[in-house]
VOPAGU-2260 file (C-alpha; in pm, 1 decimal, decimal comma):
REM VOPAGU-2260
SITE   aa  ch    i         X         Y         Z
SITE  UNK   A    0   11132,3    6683,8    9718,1
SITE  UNK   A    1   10794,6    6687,8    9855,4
SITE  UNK   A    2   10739,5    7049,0    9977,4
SITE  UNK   A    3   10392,3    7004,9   10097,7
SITE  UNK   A    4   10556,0    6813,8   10350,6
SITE  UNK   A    5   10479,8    6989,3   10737,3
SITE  UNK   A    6   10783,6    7175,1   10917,8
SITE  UNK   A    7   10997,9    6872,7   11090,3
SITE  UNK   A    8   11022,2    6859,9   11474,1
SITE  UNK   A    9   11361,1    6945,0   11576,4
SITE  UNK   A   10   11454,3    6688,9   11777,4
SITE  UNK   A   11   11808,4    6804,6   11835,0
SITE  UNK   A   12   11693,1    7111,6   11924,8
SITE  UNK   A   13   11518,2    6999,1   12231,1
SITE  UNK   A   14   11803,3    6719,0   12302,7
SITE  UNK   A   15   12138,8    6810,1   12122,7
SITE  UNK   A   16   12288,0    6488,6   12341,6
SITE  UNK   A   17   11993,5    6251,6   12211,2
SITE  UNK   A   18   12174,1    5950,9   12007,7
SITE  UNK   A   19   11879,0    5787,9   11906,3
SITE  UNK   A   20   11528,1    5816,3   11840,2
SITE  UNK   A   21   11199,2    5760,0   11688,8
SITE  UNK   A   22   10982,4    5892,3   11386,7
SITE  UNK   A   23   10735,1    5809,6   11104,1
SITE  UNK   A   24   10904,1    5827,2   10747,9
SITE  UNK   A   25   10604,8    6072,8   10552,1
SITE  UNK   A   26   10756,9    6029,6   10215,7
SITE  UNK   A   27   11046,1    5908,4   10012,9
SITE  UNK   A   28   11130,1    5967,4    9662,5
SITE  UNK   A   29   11466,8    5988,4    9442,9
SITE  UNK   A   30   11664,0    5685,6    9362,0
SITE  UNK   A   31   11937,2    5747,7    9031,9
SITE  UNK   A   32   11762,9    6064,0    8943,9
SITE  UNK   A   33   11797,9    6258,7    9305,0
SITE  UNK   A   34   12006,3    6423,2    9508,2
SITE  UNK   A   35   12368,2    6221,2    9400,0
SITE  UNK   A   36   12164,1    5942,6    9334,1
SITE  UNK   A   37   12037,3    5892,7    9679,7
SITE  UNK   A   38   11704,8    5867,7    9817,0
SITE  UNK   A   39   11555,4    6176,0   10010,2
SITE  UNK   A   40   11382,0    6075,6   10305,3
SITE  UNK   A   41   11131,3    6302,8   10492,0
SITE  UNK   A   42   11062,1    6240,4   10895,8
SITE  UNK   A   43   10816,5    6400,9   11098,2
SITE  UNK   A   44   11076,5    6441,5   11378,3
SITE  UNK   A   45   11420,6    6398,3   11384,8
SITE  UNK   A   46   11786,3    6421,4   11554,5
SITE  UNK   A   47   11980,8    6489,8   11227,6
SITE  UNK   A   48   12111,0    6858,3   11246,0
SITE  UNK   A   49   12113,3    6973,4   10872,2
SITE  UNK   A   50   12361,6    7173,2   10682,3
SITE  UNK   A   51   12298,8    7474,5   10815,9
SITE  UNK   A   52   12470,1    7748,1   10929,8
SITE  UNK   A   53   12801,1    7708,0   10830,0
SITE  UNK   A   54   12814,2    7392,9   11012,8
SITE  UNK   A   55   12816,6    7005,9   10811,9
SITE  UNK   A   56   12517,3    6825,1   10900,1
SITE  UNK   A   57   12497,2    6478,1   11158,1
SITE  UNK   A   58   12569,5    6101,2   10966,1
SITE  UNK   A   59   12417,5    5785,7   11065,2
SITE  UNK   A   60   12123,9    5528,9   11033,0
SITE  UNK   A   61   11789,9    5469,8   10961,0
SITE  UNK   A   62   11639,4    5166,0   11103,2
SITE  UNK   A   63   11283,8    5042,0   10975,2
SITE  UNK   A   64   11121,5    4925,7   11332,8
SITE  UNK   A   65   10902,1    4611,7   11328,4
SITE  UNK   A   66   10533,1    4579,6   11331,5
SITE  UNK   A   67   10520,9    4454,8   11705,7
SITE  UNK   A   68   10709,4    4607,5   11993,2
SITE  UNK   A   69   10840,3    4241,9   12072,9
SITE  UNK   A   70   10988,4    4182,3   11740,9
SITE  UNK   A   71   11351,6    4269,8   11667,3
SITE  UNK   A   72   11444,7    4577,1   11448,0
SITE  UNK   A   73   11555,6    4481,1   11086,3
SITE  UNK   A   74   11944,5    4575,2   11047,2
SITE  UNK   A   75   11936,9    4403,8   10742,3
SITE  UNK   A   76   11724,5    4693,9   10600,0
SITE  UNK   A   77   11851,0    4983,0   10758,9
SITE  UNK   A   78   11954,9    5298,5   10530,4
SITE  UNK   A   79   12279,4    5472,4   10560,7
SITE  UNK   A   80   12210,0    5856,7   10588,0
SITE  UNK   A   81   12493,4    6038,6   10393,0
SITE  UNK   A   82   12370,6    6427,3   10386,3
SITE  UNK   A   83   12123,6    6617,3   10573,4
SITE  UNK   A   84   11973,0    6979,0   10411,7
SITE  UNK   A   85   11713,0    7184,2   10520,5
SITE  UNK   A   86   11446,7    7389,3   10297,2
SITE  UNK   A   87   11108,7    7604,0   10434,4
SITE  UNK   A   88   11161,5    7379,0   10761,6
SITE  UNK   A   89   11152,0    7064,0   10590,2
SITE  UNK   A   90   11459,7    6844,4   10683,0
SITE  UNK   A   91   11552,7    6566,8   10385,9
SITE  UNK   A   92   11726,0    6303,9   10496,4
SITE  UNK   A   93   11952,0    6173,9   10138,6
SITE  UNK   A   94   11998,7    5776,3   10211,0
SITE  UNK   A   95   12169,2    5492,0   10034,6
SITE  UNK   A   96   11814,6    5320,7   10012,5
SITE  UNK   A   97   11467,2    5381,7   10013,9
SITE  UNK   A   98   11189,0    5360,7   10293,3
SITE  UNK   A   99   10851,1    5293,2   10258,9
SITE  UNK   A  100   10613,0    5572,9   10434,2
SITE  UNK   A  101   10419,1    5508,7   10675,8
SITE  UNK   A  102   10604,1    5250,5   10901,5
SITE  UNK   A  103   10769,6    5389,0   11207,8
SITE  UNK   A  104   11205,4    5387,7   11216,4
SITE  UNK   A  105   11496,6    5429,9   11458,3
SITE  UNK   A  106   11721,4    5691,3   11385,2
SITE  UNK   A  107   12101,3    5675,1   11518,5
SITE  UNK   A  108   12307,5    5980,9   11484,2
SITE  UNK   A  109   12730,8    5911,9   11412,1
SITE  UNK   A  110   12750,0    6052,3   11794,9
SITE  UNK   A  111   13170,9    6127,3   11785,3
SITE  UNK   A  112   13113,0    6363,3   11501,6
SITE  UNK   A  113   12799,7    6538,6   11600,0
SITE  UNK   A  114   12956,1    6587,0   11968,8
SITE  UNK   A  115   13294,8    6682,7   11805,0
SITE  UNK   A  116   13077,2    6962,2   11609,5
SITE  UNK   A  117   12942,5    7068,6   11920,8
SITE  UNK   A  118   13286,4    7095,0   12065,3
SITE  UNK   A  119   13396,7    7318,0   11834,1
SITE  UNK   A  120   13086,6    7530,2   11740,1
SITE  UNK   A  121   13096,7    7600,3   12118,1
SITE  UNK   A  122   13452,2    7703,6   12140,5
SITE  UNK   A  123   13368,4    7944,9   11783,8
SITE  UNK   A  124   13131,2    8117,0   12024,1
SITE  UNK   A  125   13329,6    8207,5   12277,1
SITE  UNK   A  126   13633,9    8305,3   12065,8
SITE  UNK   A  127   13368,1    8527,5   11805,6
SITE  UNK   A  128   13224,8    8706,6   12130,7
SITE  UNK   A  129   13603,4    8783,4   12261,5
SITE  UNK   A  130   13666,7    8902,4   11951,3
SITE  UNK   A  131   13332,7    9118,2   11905,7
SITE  UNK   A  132   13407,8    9223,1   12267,4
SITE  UNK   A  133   13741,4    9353,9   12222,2
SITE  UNK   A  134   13758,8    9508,3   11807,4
SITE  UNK   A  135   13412,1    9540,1   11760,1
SITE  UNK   A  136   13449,3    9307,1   11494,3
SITE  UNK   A  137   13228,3    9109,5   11308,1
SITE  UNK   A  138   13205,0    8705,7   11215,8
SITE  UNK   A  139   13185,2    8720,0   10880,4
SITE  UNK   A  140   13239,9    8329,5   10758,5
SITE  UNK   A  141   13219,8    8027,5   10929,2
SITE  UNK   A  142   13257,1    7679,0   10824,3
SITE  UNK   A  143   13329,0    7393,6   11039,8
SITE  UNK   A  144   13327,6    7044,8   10876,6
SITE  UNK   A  145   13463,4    6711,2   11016,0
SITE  UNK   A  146   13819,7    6849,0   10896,8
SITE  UNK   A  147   13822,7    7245,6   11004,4
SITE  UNK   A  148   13664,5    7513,6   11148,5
SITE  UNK   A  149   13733,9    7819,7   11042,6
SITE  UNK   A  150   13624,8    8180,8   11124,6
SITE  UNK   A  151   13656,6    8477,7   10924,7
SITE  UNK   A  152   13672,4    8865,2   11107,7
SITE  UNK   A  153   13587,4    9185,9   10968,2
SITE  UNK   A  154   13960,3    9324,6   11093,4
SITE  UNK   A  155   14284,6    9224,8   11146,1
SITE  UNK   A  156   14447,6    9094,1   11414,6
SITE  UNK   A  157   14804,0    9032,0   11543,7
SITE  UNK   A  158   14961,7    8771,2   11621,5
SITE  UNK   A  159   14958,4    8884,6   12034,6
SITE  UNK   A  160   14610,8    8993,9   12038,7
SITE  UNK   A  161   14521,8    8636,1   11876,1
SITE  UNK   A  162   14747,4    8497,0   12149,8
SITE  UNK   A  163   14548,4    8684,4   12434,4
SITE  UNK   A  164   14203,6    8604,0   12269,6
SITE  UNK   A  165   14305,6    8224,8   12312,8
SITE  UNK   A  166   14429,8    8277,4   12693,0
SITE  UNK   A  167   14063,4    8470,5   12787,1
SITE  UNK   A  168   13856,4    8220,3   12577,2
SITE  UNK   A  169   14017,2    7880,9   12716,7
SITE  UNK   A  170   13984,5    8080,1   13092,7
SITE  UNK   A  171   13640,9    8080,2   12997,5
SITE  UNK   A  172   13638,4    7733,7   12928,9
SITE  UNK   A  173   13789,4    7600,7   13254,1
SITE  UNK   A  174   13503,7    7851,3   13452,8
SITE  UNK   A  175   13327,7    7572,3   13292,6
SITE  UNK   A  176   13001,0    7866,7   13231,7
SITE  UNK   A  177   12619,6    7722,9   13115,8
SITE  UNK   A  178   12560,5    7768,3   12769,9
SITE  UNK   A  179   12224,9    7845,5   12731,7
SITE  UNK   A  180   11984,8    7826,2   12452,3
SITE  UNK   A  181   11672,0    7986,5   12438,7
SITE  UNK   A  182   11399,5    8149,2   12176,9
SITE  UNK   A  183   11278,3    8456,7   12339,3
SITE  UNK   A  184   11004,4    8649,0   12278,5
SITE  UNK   A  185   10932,3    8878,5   11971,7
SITE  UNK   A  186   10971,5    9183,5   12287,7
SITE  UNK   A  187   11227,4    9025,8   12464,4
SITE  UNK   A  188   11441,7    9023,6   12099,7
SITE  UNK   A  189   11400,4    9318,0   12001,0
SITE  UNK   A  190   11597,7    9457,9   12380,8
SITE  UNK   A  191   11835,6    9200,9   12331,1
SITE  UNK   A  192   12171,4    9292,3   12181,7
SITE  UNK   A  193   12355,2    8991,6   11999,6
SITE  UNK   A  194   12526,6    8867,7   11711,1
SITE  UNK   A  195   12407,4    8733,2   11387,6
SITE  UNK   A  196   12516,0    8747,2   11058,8
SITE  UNK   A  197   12196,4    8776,0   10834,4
SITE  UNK   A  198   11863,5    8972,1   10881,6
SITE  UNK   A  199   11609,3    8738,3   11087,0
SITE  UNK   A  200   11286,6    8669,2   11126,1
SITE  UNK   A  201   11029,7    8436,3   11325,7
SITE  UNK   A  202   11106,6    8225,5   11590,3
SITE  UNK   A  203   11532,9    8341,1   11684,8
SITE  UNK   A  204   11701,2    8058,3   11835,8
SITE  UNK   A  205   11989,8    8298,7   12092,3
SITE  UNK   A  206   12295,4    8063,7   12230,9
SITE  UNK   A  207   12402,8    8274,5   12574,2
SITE  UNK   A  208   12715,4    8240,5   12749,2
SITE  UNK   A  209   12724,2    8442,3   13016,2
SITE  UNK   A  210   12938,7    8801,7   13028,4
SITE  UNK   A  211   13111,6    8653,9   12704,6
SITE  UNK   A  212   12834,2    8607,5   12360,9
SITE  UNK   A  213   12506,8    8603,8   12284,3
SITE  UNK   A  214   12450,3    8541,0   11914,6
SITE  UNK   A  215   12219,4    8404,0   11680,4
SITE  UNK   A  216   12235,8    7998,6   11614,1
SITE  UNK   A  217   12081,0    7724,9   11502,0
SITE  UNK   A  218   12321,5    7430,2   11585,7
SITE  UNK   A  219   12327,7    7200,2   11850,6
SITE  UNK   A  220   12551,7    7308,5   12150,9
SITE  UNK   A  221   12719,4    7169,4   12482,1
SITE  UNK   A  222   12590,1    7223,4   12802,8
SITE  UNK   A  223   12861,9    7380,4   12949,7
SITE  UNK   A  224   13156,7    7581,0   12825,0
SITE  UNK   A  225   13396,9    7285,3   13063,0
SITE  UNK   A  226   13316,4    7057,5   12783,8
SITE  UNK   A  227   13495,5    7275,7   12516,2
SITE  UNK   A  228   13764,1    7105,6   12711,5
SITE  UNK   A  229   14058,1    7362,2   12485,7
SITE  UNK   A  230   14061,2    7568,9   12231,0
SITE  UNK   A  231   14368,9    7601,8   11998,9
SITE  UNK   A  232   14448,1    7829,3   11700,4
SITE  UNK   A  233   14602,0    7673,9   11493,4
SITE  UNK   A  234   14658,8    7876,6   11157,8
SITE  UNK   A  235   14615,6    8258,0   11119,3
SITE  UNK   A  236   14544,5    8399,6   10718,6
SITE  UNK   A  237   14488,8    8759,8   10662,7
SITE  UNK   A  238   14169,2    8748,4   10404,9
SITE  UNK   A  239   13978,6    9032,5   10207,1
SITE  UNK   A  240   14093,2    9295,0   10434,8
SITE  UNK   A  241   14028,2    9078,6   10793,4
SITE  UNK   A  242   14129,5    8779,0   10941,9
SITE  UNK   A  243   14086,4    8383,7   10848,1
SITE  UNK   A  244   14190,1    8136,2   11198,1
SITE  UNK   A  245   14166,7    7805,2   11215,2
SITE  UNK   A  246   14111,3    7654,4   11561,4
SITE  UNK   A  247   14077,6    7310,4   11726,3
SITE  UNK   A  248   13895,6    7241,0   12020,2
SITE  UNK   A  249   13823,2    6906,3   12197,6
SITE  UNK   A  250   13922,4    6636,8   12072,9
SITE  UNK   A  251   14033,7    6777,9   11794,3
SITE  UNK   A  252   14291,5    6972,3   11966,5
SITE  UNK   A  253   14406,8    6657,9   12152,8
SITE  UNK   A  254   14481,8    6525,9   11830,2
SITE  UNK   A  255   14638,7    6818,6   11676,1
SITE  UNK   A  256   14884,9    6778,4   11994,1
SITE  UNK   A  257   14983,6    6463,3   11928,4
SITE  UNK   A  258   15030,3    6483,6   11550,0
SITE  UNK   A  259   15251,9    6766,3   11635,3
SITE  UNK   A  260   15433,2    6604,7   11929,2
SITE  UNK   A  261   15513,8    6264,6   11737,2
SITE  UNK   A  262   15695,0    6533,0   11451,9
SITE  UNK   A  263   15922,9    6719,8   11733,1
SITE  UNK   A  264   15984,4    6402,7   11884,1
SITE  UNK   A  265   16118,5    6287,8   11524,7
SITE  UNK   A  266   16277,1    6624,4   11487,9
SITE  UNK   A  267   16423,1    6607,7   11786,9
SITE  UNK   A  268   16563,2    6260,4   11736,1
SITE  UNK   A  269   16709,8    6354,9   11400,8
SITE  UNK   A  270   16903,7    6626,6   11533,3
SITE  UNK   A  271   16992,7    6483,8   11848,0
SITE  UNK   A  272   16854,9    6770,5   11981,0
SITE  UNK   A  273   16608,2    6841,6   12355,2
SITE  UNK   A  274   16251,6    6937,1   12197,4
SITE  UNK   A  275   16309,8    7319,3   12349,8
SITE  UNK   A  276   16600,9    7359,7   12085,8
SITE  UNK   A  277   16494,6    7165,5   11831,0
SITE  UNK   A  278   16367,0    7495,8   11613,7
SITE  UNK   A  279   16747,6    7654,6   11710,2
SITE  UNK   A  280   16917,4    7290,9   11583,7
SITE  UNK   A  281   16764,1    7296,2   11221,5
SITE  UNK   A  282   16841,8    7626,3   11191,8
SITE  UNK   A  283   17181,4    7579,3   11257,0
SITE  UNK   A  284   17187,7    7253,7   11017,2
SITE  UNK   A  285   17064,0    7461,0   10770,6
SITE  UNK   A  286   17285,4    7710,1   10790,1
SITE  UNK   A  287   17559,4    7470,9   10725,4
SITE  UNK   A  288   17379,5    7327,5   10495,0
SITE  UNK   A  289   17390,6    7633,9   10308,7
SITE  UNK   A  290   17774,1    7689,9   10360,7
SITE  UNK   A  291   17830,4    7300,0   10207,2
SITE  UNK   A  292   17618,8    7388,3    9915,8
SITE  UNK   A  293   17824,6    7748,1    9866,0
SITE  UNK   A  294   18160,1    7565,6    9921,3
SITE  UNK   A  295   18049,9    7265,7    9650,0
SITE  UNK   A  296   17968,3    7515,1    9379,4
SITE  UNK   A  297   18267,8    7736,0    9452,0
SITE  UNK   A  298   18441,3    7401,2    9423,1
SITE  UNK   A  299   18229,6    7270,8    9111,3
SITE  UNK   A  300   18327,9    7588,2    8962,2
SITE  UNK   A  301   18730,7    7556,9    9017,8
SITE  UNK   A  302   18679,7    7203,5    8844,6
SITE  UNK   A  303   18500,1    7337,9    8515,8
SITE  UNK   A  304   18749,4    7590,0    8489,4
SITE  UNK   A  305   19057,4    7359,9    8486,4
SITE  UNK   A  306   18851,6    7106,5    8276,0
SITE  UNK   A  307   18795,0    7364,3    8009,2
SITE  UNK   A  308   19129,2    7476,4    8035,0
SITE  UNK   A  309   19224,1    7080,6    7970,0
SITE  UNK   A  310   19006,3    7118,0    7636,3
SITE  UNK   A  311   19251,1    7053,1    7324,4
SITE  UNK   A  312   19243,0    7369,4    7202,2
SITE  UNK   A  313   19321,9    7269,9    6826,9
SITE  UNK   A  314   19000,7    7001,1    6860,2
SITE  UNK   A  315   18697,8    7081,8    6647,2
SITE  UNK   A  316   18453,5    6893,3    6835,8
SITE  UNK   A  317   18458,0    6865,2    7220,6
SITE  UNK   A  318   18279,5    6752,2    7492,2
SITE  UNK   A  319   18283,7    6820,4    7892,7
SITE  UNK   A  320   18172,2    6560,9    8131,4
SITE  UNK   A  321   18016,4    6706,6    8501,8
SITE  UNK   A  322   17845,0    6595,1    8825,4
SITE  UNK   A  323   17634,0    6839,6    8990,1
SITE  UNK   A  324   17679,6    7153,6    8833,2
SITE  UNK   A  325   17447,4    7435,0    8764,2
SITE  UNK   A  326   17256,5    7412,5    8490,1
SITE  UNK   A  327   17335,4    7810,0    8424,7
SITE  UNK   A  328   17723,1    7767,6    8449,4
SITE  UNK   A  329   17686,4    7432,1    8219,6
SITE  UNK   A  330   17560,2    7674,6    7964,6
SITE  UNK   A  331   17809,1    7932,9    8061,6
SITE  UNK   A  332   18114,4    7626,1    8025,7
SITE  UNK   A  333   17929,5    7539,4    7662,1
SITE  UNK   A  334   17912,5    7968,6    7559,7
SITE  UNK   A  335   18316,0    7947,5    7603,5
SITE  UNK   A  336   18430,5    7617,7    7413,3
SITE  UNK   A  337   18140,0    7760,3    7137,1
SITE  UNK   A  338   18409,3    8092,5    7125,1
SITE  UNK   A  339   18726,9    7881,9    7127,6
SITE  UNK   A  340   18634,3    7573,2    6858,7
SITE  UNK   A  341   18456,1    7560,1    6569,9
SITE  UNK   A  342   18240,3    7254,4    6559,3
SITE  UNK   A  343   18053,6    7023,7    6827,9
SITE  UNK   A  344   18089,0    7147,3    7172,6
SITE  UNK   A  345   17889,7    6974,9    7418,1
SITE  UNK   A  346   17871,6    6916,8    7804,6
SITE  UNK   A  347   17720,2    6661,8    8004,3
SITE  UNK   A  348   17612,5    6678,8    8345,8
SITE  UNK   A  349   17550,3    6337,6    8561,0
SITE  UNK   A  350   17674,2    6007,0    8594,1
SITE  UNK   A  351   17632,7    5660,5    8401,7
SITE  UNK   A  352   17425,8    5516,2    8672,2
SITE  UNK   A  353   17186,2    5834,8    8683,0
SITE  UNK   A  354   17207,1    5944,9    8356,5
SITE  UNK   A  355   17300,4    6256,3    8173,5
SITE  UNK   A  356   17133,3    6616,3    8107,0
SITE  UNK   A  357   17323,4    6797,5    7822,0
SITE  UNK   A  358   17395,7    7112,0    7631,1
SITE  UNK   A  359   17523,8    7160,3    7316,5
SITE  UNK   A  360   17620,0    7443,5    7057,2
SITE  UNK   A  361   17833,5    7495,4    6748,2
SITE  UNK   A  362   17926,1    7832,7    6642,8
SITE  UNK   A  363   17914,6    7814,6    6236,4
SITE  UNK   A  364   17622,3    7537,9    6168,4
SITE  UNK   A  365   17317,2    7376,5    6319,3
SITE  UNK   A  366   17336,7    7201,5    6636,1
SITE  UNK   A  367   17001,6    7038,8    6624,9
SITE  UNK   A  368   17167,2    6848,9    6341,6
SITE  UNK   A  369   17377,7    6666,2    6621,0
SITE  UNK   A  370   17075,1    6660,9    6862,4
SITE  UNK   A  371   16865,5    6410,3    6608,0
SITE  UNK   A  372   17190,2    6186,5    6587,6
SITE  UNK   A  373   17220,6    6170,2    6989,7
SITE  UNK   A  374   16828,7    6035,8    6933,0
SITE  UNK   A  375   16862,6    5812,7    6711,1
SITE  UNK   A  376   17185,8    5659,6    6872,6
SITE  UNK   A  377   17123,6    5709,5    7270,9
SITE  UNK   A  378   16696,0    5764,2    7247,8
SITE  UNK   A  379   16769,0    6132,8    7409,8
SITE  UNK   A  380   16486,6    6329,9    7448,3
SITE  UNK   A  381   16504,6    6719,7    7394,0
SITE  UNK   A  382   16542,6    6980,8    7121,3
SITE  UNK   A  383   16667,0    7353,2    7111,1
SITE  UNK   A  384   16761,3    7584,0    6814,3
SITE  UNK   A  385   17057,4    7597,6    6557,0
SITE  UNK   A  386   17236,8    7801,5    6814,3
SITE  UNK   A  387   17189,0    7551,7    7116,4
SITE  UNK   A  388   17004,1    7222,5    7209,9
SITE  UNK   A  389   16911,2    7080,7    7524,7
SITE  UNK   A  390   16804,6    6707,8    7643,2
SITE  UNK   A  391   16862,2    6385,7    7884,3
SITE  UNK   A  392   16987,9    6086,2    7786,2
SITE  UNK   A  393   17126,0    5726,3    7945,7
SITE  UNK   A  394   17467,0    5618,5    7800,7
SITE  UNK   A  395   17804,3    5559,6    7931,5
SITE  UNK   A  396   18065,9    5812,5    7944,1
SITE  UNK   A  397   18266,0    5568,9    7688,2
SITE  UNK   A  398   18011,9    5556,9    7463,6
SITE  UNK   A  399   17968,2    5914,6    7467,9
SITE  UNK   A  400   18320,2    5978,8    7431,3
SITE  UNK   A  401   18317,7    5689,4    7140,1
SITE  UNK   A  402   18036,2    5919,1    6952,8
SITE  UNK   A  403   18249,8    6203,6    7007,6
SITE  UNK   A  404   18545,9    6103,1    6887,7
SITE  UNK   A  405   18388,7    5997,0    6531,2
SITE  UNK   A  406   18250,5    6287,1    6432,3
């Protein structure tokens, strides 16, 4: 990094809704050494908005421009810009590819996501003043990348407050209020009451929207709050004593709707159910869901019974065959032939086409001793104690039976 480098123009400060423009590359340096590999390209001016203040920074391209006004730009050697940081007012550009200093370039920001950021940096404002309004609380966190944006809120909040804080800050959006930003004087700053997170000093970049926030920022914002277009919480976390949301605005919300919509439409189709009931339909399919399940292990249970009761009770080595039972009253079933006979006793649960778990016990010897022959003949995997082994195998019930019976 060349830190002799001169403060960059912020171009995005004077333009957040520039898409392209024009600089002189001062220096580039890095290659498999730098930052990831990637070559860090300082500008005297630029629309890139860094990673800064909680928010990710702009994408897009760097375009060498030609010697002569009437010659075409060269896309062939254009350079991919892939982060953005910002240190002592320097902003490095990281790039797939070098540029040599000196010649003039293009710049093209990835537009969608730097307006989506705006969207949604916007819409954190007016939700953080509501909130600061109402509790008195602060914005403690931030982050808002090209997948979230999340705030963090020195207090809790409920579930209706959150769902009144939404109402006032989208009625704030369709007012469709100027957003203004503004650096006012070191007097003028020091009457003004707004929000900021850290201790600041020089030039103070204030974001205004009227009888709503004033707070500290450096990111680019929309004109008006209109273009917000709605805001939408979407998840609520209580965190270190306060509250984590996660909200969509924009586009993004648009989105979110339709993911969502596409999944009760689904839903809905699946139960054969209007959307309004859909949440009262699962609930209900659930439930008897639940009563199948009760009423297949009370029957389950009625079967091991009467197929322990079936055992031979002078037989020294036995084995159970099951579908679908319990793993618990399998070991229960294997506890009882253990007290009854006095070699082998063994149950499998499963079928021939799915396979079979197993457990198996002798009272007076070592059952592992019969685990190492299941092995060698059926390749079962699992192990246990003298008192009791466990495993899974693949065999026929017949074959199983077969083994049995020769012991």
């Amino acid at each position: 990094m060349n830190l002799s480098s001169p403060a960059t123009q912020k171009l995005y400060d004077q333009n957040p809704y520039g898409k392209t423009f024009e600089a002189q590359v001062l220096s580039c340096c890095g290659g498999e050494k730098s930052h990831k590999g990637q070559f860090d390209i300082i500008l005297n001016q630029t629309l890139f908005f860094p990673e800064e203040g909680g928010q990710t920074p702009d994408l897009g391209l760097l375009i060498p421009l030609p010697s002569s006004p009437d010659l075409p730009a060269d896309a062939s050697s254009q350079v991919r810009v892939l982060d953005v940081k910002i240190k002592a007012g320097v902003i490095h550009h990281f790039c797939d590819g070098p540029l040599a200093p000196g010649p003039p370039v293009r710049g093209s920001i990835d537009w969608e996501r730097r307006y989506d950021n705006m969207q949604n940096h916007s819409g954190e404002h007016i939700f953080s003043g509501l909130v600061h309004s109402a509790f008195g609380y602060e914005n403690v966190g931030f982050h808002l990348s090209e997948r979230t944006c999340s705030m963090d809120y020195s207090g809790p909040l409920t579930r209706e407050e959150i769902d009144r804080l939404e109402t006032a800050a989208n009625r704030i959006i369709f007012d469709n209020r100027v957003i203004d930003a503004s650096y006012p004087s070191a007097e003028e700053l020091a009457q003004l009451d707004y929000r900021s997170k850290k201790a600041l000093s020089g030039p103070v970049r204030i974001v205004t929207i009227p009888d709503c926030d004033v707070c500290a920022c450096c990111a680019p914002h929309v004109r008006r709050t209109g273009e917000v277009g709605l805001l939408k919480v979407l998840q609520i976390q209580s965190y270190k004593g306060g509250t984590r949301l996660i909200i969509a605005c924009g586009m993004r919300a648009l989105a979110d709707f339709r993911r969502k919509q596409s999944v009760l439409e689904e839903v809905s189709h699946l139960l054969s159910s209007p959307q309004e009931e859909a949440a009262m339909a699962l609930s209900k399919r659930l439930a008897d869901l639940l009563a199948l399940k009760d009423a297949l292990h009370e029957a389950s249970a009625r079967l091991l019974a009467s197929d322990l009761a079936g055992l031979d009770p002078s037989a020294a080595n036995v084995c159970l065959f099951e579908n679908g039972i319990d793993p618990i009253r399998l070991r229960q079933a294997v506890n009882q032939m253990s007290a009854v006979h006095s070699g082998y006793c063994a149950a499998f649960n499963g079928s021939d086409s799915d396979g079979y778990s197993y457990i198996l016990s002798i009272a007076d010897g070592d059952a592992r001793i019969l685990n190492e022959q299941l092995k060698e003949r059926f390749s079962a995997r699992g192990g246990g104690s003298a008192a009791m082994c466990q495993g899974s195998l693949r065999a026929s019930r017949r074959d199983l039976e077969d083994f049995f019976s020769a012991l």
